[in-house]
Backbone as CSV, one residue per row, in Angstrom:
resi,resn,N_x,N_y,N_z,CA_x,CA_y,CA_z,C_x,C_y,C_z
1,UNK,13.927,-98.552,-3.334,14.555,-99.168,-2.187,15.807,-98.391,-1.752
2,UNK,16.639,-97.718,-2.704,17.932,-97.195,-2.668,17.245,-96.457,-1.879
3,UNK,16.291,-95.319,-2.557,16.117,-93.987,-1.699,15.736,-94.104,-0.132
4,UNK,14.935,-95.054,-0.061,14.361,-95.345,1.235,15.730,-95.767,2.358
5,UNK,16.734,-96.738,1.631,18.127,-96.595,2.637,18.639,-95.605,2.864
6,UNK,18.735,-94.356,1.761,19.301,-92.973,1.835,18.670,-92.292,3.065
7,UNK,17.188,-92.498,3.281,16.636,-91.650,4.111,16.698,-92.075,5.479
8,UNK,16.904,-93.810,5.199,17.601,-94.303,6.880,18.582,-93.699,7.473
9,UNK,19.191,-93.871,6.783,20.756,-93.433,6.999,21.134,-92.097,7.707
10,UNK,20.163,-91.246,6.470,20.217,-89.983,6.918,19.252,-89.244,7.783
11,UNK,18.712,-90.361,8.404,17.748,-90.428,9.816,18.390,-90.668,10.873
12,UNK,19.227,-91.919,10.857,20.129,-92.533,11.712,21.337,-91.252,12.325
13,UNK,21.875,-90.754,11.140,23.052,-89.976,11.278,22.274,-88.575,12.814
14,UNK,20.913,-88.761,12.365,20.267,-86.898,13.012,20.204,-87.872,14.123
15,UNK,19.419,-88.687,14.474,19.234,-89.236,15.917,20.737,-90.013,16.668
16,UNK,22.356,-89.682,15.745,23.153,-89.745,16.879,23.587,-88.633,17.265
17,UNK,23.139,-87.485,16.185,23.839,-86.542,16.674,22.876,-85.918,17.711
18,UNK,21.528,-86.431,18.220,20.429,-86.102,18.987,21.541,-86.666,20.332
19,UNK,21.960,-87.788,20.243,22.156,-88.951,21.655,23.253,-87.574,21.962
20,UNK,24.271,-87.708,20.863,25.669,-87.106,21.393,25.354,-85.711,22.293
21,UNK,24.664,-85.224,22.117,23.766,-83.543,22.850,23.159,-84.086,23.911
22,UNK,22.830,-85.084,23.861,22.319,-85.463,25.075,23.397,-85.840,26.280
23,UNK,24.716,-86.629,25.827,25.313,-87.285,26.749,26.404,-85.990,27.100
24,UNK,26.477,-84.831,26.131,27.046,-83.834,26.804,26.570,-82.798,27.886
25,UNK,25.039,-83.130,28.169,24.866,-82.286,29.287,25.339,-82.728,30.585
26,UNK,25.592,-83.441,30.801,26.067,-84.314,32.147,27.335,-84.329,31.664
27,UNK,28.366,-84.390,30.912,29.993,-84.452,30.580,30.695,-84.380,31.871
28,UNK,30.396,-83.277,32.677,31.545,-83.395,34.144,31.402,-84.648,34.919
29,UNK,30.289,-85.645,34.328,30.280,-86.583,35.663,30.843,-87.626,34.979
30,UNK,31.319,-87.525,33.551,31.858,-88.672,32.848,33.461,-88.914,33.123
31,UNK,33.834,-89.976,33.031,35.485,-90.429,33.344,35.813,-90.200,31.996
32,UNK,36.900,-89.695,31.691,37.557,-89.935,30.438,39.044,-90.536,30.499
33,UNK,38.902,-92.346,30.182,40.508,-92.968,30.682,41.300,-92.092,29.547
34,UNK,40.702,-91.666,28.139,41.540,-91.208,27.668,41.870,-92.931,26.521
35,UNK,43.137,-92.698,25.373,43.012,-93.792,24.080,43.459,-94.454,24.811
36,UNK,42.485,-95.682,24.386,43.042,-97.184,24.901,43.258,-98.393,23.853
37,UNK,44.018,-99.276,24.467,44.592,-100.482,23.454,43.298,-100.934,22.793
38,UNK,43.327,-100.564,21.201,41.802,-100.449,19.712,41.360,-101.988,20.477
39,UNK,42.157,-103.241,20.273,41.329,-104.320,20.689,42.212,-105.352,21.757
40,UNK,41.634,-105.785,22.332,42.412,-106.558,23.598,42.136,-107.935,23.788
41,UNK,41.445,-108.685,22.386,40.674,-109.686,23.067,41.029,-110.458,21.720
42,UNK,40.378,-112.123,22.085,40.328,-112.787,20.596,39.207,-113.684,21.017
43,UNK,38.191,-113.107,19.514,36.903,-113.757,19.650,36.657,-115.240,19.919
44,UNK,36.093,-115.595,20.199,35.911,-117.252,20.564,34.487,-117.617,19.978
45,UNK,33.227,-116.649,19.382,32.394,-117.441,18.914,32.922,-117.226,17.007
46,UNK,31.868,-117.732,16.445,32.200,-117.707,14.946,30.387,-117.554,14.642
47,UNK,30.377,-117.253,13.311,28.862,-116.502,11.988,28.993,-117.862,11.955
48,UNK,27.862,-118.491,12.222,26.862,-119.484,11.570,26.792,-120.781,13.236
49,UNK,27.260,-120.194,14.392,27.251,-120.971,15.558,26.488,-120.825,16.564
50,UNK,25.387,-121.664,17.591,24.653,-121.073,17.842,25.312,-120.537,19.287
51,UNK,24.210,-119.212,19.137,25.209,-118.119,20.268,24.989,-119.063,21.495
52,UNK,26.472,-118.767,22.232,26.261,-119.635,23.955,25.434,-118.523,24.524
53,UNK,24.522,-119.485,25.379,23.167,-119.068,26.290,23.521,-118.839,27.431
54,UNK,23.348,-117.275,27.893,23.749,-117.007,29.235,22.700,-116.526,29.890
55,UNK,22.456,-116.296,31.681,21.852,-115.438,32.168,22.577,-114.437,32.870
56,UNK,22.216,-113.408,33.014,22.601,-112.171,33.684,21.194,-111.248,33.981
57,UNK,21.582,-110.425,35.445,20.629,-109.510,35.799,20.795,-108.480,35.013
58,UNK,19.349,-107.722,34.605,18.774,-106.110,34.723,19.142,-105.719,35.654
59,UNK,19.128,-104.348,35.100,19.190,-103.257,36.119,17.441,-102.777,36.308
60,UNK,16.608,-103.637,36.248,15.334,-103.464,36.096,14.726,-105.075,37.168
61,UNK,15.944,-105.276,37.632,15.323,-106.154,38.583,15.230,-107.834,37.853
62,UNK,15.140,-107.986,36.710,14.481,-108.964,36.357,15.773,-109.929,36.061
63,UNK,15.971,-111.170,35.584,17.130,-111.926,34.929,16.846,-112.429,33.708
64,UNK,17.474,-111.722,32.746,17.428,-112.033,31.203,18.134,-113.391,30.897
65,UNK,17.468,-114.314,30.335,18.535,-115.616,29.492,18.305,-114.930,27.980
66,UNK,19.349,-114.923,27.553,19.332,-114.878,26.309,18.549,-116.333,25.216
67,UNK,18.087,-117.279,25.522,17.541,-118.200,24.829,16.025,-118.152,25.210
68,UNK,15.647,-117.017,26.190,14.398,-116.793,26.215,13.965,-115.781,24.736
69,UNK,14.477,-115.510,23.659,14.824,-114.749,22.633,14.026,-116.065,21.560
70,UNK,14.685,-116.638,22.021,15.298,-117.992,20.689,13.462,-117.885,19.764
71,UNK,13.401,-117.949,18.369,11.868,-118.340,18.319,11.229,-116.618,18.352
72,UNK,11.657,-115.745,19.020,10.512,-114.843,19.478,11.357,-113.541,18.720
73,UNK,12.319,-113.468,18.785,12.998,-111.638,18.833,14.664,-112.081,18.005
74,UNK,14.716,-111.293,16.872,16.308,-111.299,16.678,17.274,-110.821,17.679
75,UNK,18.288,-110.612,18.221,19.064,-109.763,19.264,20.702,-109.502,18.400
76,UNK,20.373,-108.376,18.888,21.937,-107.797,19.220,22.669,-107.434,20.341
77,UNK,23.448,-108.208,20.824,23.998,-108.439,22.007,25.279,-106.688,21.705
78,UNK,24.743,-106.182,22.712,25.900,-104.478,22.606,26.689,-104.874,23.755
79,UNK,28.127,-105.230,23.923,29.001,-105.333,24.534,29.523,-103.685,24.620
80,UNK,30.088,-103.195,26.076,30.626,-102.146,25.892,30.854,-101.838,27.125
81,UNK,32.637,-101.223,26.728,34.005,-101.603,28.048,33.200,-100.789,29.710
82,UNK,32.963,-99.453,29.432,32.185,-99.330,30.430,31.474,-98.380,31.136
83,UNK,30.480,-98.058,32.197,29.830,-97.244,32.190,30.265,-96.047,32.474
84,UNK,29.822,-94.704,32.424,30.478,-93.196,33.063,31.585,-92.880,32.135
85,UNK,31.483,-93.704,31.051,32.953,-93.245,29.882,32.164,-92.542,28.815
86,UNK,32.382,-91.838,28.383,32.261,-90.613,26.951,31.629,-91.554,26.050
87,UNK,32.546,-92.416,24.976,31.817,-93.003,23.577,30.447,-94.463,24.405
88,UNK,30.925,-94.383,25.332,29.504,-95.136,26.058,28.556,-94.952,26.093
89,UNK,28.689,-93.429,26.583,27.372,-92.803,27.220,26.858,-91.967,25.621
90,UNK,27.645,-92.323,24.571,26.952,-91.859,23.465,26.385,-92.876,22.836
91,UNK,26.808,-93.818,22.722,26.513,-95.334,22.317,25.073,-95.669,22.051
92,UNK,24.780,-95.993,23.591,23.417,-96.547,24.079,22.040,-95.693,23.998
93,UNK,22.666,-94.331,23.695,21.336,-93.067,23.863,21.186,-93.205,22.111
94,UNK,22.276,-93.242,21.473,22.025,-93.384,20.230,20.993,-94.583,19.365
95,UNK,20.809,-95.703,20.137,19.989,-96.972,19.615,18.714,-96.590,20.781
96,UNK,18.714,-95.750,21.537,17.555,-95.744,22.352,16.820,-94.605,21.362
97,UNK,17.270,-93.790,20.625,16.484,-93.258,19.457,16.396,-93.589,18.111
98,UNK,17.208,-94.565,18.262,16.819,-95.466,16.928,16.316,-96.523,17.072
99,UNK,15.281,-96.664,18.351,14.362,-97.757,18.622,13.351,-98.382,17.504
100,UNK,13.178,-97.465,16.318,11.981,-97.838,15.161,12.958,-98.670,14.482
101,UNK,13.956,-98.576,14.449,15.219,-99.466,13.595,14.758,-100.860,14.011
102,UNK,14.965,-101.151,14.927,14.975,-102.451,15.499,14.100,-102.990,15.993
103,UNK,12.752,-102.310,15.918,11.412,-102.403,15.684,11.176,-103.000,15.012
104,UNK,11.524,-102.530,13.517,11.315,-102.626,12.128,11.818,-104.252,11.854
105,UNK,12.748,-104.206,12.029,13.754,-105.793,12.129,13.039,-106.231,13.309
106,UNK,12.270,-106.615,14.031,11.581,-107.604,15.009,12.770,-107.958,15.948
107,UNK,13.935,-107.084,16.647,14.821,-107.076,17.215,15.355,-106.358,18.705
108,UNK,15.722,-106.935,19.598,16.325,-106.395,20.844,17.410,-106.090,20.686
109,UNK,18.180,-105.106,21.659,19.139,-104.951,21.935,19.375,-105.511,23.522
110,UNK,20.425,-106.321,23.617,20.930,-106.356,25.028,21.994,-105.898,25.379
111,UNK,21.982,-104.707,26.157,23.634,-103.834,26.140,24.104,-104.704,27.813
112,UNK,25.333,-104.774,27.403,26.209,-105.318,28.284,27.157,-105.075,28.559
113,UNK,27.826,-104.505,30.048,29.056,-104.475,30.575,29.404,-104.820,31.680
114,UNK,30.578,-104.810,32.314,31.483,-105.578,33.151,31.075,-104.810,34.436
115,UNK,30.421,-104.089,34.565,30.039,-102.974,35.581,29.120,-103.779,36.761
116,UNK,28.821,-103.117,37.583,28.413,-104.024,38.699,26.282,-102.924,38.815
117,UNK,25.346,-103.614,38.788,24.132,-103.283,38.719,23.755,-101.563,39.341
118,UNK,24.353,-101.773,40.392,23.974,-100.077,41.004,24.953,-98.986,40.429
119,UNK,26.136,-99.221,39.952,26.294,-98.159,38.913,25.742,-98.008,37.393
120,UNK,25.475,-99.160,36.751,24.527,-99.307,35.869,23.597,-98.630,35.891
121,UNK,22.482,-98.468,36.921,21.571,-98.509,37.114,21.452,-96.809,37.303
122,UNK,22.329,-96.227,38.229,22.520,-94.601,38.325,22.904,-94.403,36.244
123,UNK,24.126,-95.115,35.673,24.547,-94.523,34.389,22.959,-94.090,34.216
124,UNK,22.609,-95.304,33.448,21.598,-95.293,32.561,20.290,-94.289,33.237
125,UNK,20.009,-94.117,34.485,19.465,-92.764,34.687,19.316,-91.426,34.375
126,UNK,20.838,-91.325,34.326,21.657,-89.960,34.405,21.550,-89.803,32.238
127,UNK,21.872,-90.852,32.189,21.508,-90.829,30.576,19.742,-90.961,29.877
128,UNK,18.747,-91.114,30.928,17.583,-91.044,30.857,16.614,-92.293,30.384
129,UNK,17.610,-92.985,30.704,16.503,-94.524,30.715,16.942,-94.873,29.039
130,UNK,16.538,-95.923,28.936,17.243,-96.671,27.760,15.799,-97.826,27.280
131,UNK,15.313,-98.335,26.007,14.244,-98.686,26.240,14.673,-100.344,25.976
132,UNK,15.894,-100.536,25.617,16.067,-102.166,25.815,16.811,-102.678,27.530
133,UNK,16.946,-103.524,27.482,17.775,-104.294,28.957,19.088,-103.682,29.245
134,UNK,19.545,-103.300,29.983,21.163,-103.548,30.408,21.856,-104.176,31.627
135,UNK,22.339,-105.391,31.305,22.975,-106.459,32.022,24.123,-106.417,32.433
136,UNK,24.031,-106.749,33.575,25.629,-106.556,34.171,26.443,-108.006,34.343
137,UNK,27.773,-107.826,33.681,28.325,-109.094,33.786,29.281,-109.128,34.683
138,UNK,28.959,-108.775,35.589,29.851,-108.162,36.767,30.652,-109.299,37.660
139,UNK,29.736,-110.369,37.635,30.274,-111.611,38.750,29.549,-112.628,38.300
140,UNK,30.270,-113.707,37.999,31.410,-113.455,38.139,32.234,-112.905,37.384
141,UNK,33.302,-112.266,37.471,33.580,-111.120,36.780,34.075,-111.487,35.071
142,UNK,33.041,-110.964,33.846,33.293,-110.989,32.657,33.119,-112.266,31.982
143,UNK,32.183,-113.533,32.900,32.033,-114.984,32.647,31.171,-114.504,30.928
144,UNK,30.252,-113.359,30.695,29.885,-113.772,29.668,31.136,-113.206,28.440
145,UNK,31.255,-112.357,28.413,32.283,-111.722,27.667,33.245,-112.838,27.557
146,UNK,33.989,-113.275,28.330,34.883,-114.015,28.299,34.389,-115.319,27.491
147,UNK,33.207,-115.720,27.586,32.427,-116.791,26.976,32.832,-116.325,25.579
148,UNK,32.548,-115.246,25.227,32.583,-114.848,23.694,33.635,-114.440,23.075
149,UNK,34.635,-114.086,24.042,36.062,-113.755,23.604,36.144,-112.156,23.297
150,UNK,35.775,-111.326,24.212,35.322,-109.952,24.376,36.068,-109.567,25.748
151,UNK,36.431,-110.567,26.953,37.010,-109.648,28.134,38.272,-109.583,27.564
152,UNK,38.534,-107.986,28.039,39.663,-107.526,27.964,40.598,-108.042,28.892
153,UNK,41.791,-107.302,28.763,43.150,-107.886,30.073,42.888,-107.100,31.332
154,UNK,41.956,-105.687,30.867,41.784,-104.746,31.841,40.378,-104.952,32.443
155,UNK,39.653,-106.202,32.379,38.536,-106.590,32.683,37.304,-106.165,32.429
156,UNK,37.542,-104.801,31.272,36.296,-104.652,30.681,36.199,-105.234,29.601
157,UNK,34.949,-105.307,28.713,34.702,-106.248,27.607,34.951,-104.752,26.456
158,UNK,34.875,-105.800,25.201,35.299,-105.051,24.069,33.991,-104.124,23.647
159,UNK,34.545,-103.051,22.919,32.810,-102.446,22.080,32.882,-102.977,21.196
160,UNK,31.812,-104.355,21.216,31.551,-105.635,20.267,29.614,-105.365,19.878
161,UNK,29.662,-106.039,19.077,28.212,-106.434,18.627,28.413,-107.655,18.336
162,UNK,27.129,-108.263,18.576,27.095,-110.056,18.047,25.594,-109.809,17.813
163,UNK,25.205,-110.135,16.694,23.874,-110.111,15.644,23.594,-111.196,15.760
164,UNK,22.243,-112.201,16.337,22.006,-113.560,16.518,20.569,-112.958,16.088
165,UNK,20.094,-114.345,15.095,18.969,-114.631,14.383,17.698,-115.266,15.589
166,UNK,16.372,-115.183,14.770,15.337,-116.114,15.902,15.868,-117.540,16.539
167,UNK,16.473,-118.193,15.513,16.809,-119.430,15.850,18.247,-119.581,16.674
168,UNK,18.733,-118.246,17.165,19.563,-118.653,18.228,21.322,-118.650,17.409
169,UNK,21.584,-118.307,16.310,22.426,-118.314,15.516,23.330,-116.937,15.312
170,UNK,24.424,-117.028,15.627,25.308,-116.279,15.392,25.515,-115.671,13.727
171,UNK,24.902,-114.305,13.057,25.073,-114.225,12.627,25.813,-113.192,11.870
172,UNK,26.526,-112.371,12.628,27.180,-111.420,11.986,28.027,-111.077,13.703
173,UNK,29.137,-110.969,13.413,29.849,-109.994,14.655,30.922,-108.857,13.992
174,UNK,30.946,-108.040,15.243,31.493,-106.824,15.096,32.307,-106.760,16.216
175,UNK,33.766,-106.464,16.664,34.949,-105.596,17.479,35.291,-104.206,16.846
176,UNK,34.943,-103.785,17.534,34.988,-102.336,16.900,36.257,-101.986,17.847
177,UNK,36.892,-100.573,17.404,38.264,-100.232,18.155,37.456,-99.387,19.445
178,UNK,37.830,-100.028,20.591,36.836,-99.553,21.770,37.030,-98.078,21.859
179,UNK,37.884,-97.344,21.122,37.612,-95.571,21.308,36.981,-94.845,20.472
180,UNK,36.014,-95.898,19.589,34.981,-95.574,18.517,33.652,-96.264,19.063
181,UNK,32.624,-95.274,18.650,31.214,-96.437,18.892,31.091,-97.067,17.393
182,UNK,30.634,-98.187,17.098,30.299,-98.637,15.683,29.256,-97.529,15.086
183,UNK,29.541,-97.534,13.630,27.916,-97.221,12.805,27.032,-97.428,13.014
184,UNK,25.935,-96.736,12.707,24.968,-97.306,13.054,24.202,-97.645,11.399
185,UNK,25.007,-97.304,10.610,24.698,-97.826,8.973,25.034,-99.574,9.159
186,UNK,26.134,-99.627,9.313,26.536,-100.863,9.850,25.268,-101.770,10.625
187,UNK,24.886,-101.281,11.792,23.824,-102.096,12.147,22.800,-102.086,11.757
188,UNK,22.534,-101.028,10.928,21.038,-101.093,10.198,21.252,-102.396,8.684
189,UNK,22.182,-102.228,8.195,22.540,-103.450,7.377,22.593,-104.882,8.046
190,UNK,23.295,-104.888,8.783,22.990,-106.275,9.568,21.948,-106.697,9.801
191,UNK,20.866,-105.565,10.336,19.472,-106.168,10.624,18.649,-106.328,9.094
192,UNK,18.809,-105.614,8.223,18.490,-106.061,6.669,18.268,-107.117,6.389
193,UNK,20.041,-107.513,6.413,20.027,-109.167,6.080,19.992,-110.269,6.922
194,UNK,19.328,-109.827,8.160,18.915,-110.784,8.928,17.278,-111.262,8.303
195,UNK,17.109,-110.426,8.247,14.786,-110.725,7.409,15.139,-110.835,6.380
196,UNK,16.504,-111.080,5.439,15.975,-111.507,4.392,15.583,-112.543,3.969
């Protein structure tokens, strides 16, 4: 079992350094605000509560509720401050090649930011399509983030994770310092002990 985590891991590590090569061919079209305040927010859900149920649009046209999940798919809700920024645009390319991860765990990702659908919709192009949802919490502005205790003062949301089980349950969260993307050892453990 050890070895088989060793070889995750050290699977995980090659497919970010795949994303990061990727999000540098396009680099001139990225904003860089440059270090910003590590965290700006104070969480409002808690591990063992069931996650509040929101809807928000795709950039795929469609409107995701998150309790259409409940019963069917674990989720990891990817909060993140915002689009056309550097550790962003490495972020999301990085779990779009570690799609067997969360395969494996019977799990979605729903990436989410404060961004408004038609720049969304160009990012995630320009970064080459992404194979989970990305929702814009645009308007009213940061209602879900703010639900969770993730909008910032500067109206983007935090680079958060919130790990919710089939049954709709909050079970692991993450604020990461928004000028870092999280591990992705980190989320491969979370999804572990979610099937156990």
């Amino acid at each position: 079992m050890k070895r088989l985590s060793l070889s995750l891991v050290l699977l995980l590590l090659f497919f970010w350094g795949a994303a990061l090569a990727q999000s540098t061919a396009y680099k001139e079209k990225i904003f860089d605000p440059g270090p910003l305040k590590s965290i700006d927010s104070r969480l409002k859900v808690k591990v063992g509560q069931i996650a509040p149920d929101f809807t928000l649009p795709a950039i795929d046209g469609r409107t995701i509720r998150l309790s259409d999940y409940q019963g069917q798919k674990n989720v990891v809700l990817s909060f993140v401050p915002a689009a056309w920024t550097p550790v962003c645009s490495d972020q999301w390319p990085g779990y779009h090649l570690a799609r067997g991860l969360f395969d494996d765990h019977d799990a979605v990702v729903l990436g989410i930011s404060t961004d408004n659908t038609p720049s969304q919709f160009a990012w995630v192009r320009q970064m080459g399509d992404l194979w989970f949802p990305v929702l814009s919490d645009f308007w009213p502005h940061g209602a879900v983030a703010d639900q969770y205790g993730l909008l910032r003062g500067d109206g983007m949301t935090e680079r958060a994770l919130v790990f919710i089980d089939k049954k709709g349950i909050i079970t692991y969260t993450h604020v990461n310092d928004i000028n870092t993307r999280p591990k992705l050892d980190l989320i491969a453990a979370q999804l572990a002990a979610m099937n156990k």
